[in-house]
N, C-alpha and C positions, 0 to 999 in steps of 0.2 A: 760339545761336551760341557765346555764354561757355560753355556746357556742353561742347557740341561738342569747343573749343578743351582745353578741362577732360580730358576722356576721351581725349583725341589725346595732352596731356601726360603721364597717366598712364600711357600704354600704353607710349610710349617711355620713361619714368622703368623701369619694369617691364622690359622689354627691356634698356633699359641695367647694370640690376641682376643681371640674370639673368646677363649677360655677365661682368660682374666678378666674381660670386658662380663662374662657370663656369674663369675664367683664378685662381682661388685656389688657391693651393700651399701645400708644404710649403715653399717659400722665403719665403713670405710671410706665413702664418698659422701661429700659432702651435698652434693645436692640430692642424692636421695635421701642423705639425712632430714633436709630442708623440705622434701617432696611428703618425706612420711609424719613430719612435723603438722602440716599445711592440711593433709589427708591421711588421719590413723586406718581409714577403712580401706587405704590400697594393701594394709598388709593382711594380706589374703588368710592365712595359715597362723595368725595372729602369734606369731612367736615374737614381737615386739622388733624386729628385724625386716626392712624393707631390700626385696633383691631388686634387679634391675627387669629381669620378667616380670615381678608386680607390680610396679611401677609402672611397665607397657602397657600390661592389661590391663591397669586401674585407664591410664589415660583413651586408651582404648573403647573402654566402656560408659567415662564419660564423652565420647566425643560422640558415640551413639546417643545417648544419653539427651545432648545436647542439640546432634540436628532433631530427635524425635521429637522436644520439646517447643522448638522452634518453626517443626511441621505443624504443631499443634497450635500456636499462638497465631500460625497464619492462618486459621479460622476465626480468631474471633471476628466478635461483628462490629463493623464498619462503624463510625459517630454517626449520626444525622447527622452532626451540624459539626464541621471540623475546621480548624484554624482560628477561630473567631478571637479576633482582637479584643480585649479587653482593657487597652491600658496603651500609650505610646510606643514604648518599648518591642525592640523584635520579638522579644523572652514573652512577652505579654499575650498569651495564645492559650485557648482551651477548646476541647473538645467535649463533646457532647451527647450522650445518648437518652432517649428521651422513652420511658417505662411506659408501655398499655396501661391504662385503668382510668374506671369513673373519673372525673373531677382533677385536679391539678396535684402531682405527684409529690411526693418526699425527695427531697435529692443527698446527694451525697457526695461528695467533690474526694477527688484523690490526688493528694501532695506526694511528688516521688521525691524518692530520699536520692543521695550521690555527692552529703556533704559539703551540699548548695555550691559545689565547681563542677557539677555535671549531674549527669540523667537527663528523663526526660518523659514528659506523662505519657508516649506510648508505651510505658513499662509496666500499666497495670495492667494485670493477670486476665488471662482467659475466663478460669476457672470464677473471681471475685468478680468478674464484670458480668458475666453470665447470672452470675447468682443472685447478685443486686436486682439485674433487670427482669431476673421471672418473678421475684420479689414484690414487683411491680414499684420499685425504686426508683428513680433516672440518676446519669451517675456524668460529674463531670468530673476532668482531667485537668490539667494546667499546667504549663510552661510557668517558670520565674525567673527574675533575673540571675546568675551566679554571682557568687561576693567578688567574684574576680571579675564581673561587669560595672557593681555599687555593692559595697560590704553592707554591714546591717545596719538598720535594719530593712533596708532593700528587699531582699527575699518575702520578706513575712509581710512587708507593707502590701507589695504584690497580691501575694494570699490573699490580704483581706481586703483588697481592692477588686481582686476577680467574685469575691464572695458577695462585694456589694452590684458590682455589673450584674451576677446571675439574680441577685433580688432585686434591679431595677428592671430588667426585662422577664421577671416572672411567671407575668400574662402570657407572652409572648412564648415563653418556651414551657411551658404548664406545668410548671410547679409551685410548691408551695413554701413559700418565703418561710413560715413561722417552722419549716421540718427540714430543716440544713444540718445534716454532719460532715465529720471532717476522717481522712484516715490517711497514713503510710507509713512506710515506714522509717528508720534516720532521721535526716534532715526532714521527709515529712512529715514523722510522727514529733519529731518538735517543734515543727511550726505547727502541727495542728494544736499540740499542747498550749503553744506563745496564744495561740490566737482566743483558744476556750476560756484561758486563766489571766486574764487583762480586761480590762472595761471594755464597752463597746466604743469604735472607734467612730460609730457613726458624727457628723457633724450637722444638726441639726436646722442651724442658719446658713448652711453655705449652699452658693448659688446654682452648685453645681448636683443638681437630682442624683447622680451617681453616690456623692462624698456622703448624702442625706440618709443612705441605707445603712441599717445595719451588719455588721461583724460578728453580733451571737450566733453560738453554735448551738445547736442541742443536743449532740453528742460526738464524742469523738472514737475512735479505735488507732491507738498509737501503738506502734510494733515497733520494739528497740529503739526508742530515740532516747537522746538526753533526755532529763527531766529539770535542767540549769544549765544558762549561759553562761554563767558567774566560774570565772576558774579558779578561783579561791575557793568557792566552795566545792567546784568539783574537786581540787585536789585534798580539800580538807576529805571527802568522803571516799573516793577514789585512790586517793597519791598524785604523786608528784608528776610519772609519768604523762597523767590526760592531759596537763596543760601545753605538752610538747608535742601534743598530735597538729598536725599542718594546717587543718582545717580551722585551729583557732585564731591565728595568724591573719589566716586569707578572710575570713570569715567578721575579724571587726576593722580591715584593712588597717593594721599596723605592721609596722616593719618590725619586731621584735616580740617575742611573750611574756616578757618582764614589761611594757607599756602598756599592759591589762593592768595592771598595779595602780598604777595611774589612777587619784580619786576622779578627773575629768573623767576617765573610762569607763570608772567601775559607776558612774553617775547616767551613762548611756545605759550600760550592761543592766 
């Protein structure tokens, strides 16, 4: 009979959990408040109120969402020419896909973005790499070092060291040195910026044929990246905020965001 009574309480303990757990909102919990913040489109019934059912189903839907698109990236096509070292470093790597046509191709290099402490150039798209290559484009990829391997300007020297290797073996891989663009997005869309809007880096007397090539670009496609390293003047434009984002930090390897201030720093920057 105690048992009975036992099992009777639990079920309605259960039941009643289930209820409360079922009437939780975004008015009342904090992390679907934070969920419907991050995602306004999981509220389904857009009353500005996120339940805990749409919240499931939103996640629910992205996670289809997410292997479908991931079924899908496992088709793009293969590099020709994959890993190829460019530079000492292990980051130092690009891959390569090499366009049909007449004569020696246009290329086009793609910088992934991840806020130069990650990603990684498998991240360009199916869909972009496809389309360059019917184009009759060739499209290279790149690895670079992270600031948390060599702060800057590490990253972008990288860049424009893989840009002189593709135009030192130009022959070789058939394209055409004078039609080099640059694109990504983040961190790549502002290195592709660093590298368009700076003199060429080329060095003419040095011994080394590599360092001899050019750095010009002839055009870039930058998606959301900074447009300034300078945090004084991001926060003059911005606020006060951008300067306290992490990536500034790691990115000109100082221990503090007040030693950006620094005329030494702002003399690199």
């Amino acid at each position: 009979m105690v048992v009975s009574r036992l099992l009777v309480s639990v079920a309605v303990m259960a039941i009643m959990l289930g209820a409360v757990c079922a009437q939780q909102s975004s008015e009342t919990n904090d992390r679907l408040r934070q969920y419907l913040t991050r995602f306004p489109g999981a509220d389904a019934n857009r009353d500005g109120v996120l339940t805990r059912e749409e919240a499931l189903a939103h996640r629910e839907r992205r996670q289809r969402m997410l292997e479908q698109r991931e079924a899908y990236e496992a088709g793009k096509p293969a590099p020709d020419l994959a890993d190829v070292a460019y530079g000492p470093h292990e980051r130092n790597r690009l891959d390569l896909w090499q366009a049909d046509g007449e004569g020696p191709r246009p290329l086009v290099v793609f910088i992934h973005g991840g806020g130069w402490v990650g990603g990684d150039k498998s991240s360009i798209g199916r869909d972009t790499l496809e389309a360059l290559l019917g184009a009759g484009i060739s499209v290279a990829a790149i690895n670079y070092r992270y600031s948390t391997q060599a702060p800057y300007p590490a990253p972008m020297s990288d860049a424009a060291r893989a840009l002189q290797f593709l135009r030192l073996h130009a022959a070789d891989f058939g394209i055409d040195p004078s039609r080099v663009g640059a694109f990504g997005g983040s961190a790549g869309a502002c290195t592709s910026m660093w590298l368009a809007f700076r003199d060429d880096m080329a060095d003419p007397a040095s011994d080394d044929p590599l360092l001899r090539q050019s750095t010009r670009l002839s055009c870039i496609a930058p998606i959301a990246g900074p447009t300034t390293l300078d945090p004084q003047l991001s926060e003059e434009w911005l606020g006060a905020p951008i300067t306290l984002h992490p990536a500034s930090v790691t990115f000109f390897g100082v221990d503090d965001v007040a030693q950006l201030d620094d005329p030494a720093m702002q003399s690199v920057i």
